[in-house]
Every structure is written in structure tokens, then in C-alpha cells.
Backbone bond lengths (Angstrom), bond angles and torsions (degrees), N, CA, C in turn:
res aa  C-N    CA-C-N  psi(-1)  N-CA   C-N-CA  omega(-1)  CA-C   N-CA-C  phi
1 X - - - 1.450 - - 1.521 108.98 -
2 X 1.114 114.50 162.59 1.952 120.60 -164.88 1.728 74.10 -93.54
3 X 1.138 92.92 140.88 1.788 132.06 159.00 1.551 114.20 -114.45
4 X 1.148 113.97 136.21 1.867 120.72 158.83 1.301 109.98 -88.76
5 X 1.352 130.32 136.39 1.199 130.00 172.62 1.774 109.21 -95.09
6 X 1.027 107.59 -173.50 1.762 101.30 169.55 0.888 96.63 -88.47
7 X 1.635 149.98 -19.82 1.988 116.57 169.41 1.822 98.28 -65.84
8 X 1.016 113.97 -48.77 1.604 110.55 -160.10 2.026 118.40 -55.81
9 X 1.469 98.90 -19.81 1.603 132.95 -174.89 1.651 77.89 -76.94
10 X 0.803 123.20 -95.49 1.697 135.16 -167.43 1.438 108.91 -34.53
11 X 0.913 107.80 -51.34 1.740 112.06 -161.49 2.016 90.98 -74.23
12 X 1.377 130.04 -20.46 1.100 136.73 -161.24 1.578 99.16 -104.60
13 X 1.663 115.46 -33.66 1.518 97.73 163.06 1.443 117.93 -101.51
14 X 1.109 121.25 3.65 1.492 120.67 132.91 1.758 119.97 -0.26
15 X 1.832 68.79 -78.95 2.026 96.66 -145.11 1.057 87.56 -82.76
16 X 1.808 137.15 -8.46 1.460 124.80 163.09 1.447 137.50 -68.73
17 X 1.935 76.79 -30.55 2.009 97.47 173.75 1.447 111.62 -81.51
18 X 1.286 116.01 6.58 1.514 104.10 -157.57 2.089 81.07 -129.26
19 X 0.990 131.62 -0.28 1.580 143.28 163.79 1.373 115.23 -92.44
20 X 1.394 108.52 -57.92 1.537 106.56 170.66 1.261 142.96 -110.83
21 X 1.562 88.47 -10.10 1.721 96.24 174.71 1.762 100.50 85.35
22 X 1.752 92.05 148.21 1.760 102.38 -160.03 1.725 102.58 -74.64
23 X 1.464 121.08 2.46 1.345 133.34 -166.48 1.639 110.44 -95.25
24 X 1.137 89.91 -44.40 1.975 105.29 -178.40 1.689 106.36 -65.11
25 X 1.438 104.07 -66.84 1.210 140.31 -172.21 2.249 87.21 -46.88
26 X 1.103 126.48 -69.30 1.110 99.63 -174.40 1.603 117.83 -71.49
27 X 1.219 115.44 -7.22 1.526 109.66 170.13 0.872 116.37 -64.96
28 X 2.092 119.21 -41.63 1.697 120.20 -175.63 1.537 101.03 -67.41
29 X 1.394 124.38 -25.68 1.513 107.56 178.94 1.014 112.63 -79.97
30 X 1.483 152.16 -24.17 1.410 173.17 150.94 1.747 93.14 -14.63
31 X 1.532 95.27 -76.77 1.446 128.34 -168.52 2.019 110.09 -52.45
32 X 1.009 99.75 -50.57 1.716 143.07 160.83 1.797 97.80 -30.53
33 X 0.839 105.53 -88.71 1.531 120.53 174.66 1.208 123.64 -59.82
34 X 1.149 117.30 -55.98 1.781 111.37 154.47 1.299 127.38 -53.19
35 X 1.197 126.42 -28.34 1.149 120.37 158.33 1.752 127.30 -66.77
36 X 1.403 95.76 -48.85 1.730 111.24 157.46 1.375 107.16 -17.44
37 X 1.186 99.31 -73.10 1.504 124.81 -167.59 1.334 113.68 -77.16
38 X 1.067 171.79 33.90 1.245 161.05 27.88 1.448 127.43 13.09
39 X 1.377 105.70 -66.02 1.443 124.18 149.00 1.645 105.85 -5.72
40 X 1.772 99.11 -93.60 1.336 122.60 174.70 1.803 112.05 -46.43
41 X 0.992 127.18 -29.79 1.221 120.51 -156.41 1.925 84.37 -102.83
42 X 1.429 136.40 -3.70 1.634 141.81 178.47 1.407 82.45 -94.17
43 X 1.102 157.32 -53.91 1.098 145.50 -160.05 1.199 123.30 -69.05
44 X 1.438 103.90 -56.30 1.444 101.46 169.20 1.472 145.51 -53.50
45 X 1.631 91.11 -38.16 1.347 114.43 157.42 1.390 115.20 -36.71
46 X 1.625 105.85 -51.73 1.446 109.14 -166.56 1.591 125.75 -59.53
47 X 1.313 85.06 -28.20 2.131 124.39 -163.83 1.847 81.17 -66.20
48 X 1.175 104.88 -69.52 1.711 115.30 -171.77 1.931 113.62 -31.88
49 X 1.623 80.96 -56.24 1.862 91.33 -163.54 1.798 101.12 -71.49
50 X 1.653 114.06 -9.27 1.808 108.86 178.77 1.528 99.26 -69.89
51 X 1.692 106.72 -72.11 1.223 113.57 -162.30 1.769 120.38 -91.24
């Protein structure tokens, strides 16, 4: 199976910082995680209202 190493990680947020800029890029993770988390926090909810 393909593996990333840590050069291949780097060289890939590179070409992310150099697409969106170090400003965007932490908003999509911002956005990223809050959603995560919501996500997770709909589920559980859901788990509650079965049993």
C-alpha cells in the first residue's frame, strides 16, 4: 500500500501554502474541526435518543 513519508507530507503542504496561502489554509482547518465536531457531537445525540 502507498505510504507518505514526512518529506512527501512537506513537499504536499508546501504546494498547499503556496495555493492558498498560510491564512486560508488555517481557516479550512478552523472550519475542518468544527465541523468534525458537530459531526461527532450529531451522533451522539443520536446514540442517546435510540437507547
Amino acid at each position: 500500500m502507498f505510504r507518505l513519508g514526512p518529506t512527501e507530507l512537506l513537499i504536499i503542504l508546501g504546494i498547499l501554502i503556496l495555493l492558498f496561502g498560510v491564512g486560508r489554509i488555517g481557516k479550512i482547518a478552523g472550519e475542518l474541526g468544527s465541523g468534525i465536531r458537530a459531526f461527532k457531537s450529531g451522533l451522539e445525540g443520536e446514540e442517546k435518543t435510540k437507547g
